[in-house]
C-alpha positions in Angstrom: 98.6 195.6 6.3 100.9 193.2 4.3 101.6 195.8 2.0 103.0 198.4 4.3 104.9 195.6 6.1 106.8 195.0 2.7 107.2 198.8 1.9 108.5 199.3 5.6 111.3 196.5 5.7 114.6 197.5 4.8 117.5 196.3 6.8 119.0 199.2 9.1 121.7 199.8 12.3 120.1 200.1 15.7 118.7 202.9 16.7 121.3 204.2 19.1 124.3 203.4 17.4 122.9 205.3 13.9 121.3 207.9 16.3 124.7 208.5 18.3 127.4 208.6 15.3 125.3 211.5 13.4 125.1 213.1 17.1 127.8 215.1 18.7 128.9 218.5 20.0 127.5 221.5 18.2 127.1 225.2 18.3 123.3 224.6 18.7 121.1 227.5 19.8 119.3 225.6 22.8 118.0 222.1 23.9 115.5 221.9 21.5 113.9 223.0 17.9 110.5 223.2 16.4 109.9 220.1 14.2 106.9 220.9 11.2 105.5 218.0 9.3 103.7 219.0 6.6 101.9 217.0 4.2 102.0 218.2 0.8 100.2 215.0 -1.0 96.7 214.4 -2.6 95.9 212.2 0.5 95.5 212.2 3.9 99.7 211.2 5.8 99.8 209.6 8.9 103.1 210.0 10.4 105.4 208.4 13.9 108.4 210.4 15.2 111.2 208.8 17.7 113.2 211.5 19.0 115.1 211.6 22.3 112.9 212.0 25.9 114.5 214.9 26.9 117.2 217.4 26.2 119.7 215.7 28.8 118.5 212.4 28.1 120.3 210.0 25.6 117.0 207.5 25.8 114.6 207.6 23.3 111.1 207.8 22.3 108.8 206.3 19.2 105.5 207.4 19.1 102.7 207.6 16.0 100.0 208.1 14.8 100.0 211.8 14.0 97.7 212.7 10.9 97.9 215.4 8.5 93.7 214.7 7.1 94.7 217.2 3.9 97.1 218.6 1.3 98.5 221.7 3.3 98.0 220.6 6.9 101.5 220.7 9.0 101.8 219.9 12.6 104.5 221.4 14.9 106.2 219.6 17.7 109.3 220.9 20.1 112.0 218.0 20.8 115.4 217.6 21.6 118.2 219.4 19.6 119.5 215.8 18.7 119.4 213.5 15.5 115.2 212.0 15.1 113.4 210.0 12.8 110.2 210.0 10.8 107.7 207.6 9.1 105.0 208.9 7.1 102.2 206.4 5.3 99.3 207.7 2.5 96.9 205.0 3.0 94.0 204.7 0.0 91.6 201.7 -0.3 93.0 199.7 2.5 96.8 199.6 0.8 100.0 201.9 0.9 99.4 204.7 -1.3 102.8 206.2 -0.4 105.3 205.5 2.3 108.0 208.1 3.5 110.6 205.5 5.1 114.8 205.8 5.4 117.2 204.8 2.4 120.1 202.7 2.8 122.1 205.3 4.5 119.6 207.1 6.7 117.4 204.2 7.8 116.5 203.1 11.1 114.7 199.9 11.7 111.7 200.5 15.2 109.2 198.1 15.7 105.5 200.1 15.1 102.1 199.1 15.3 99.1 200.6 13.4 97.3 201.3 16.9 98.4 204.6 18.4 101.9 203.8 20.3 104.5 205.1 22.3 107.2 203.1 24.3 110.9 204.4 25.2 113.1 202.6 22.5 115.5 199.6 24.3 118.5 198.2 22.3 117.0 194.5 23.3 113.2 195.4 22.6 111.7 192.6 20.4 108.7 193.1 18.6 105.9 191.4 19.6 103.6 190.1 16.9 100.6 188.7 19.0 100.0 192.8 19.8 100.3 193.4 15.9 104.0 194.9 16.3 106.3 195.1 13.4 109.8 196.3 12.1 109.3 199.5 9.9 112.0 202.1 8.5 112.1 205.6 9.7 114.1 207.9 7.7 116.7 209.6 10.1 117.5 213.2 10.0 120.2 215.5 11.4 118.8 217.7 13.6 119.6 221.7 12.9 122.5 223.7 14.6 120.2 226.3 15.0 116.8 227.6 14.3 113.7 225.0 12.9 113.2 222.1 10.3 110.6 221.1 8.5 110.1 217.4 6.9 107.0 217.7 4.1 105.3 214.5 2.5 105.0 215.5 -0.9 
């Protein structure tokens, strides 16, 4: 658990500040797109998402565990035509494998659990550590103009 605390922290900007910026008007092709993850490793990815509630909504949601148990498995979600994030984790032996987290410039910091979770995302949220709650880095992506998008764990 120490281990994928250290692989997780990297500074980043709140999440509706970084989310808002890379939002903004668009020729999109309706309210929402179909996100695939797709894991494309040797083990089995587990994997949050925040994205926002609802097409007119400019809250958001964070919410994981999905799991991918093999090489080739994807998983397909609709959400909002508007910037998300992932976090995808390989877990072998009890330690971090491989961790799928933002860089520098496409980070955003959400406080996670490894119990199954899913809480509406408040600027002043704390994480609480007595439930096990911790700061991790999603990677934050741009979400398409028009048609899918796909984010594979390789």
């Amino acid at each position: 658990m120490r281990a994928l605390k250290l692989a997780l922290s990297i500074s980043g900007l709140s999440l509706l500040t970084l989310l808002a910026a890379t939002s903004g008007p668009s020729q999109a092709q309706g309210p929402t797109f179909k996100l695939e993850v797709c894991n494309q490793y040797r083990l089995p990815v587990a994997f949050a998402l925040a994205h926002l509630t609802a097409p007119n909504e400019r809250r958001f949601v964070a919410r994981g565990w999905g799991a991918l148990e093999k090489s080739g498995d994807c998983a397909a979600i609709e959400i909002p035509r508007a910037p998300f994030a992932t976090l995808g984790i390989a877990i072998a032996d009890n330690k971090i494998d491989k961790a799928w987290i933002g860089g520098q410039n496409n980070s955003q910091r959400i406080c996670i659990t490894f119990e199954a979770f899913e809480r509406v995302l408040t600027e002043n949220y704390r994480c609480d550590e007595s439930k096990g709650e911790f700061l991790a880095d999603f990677q934050v992506w741009r979400a398409p103009n028009t048609g899918d998008f796909k984010v594979i764990f390789k």
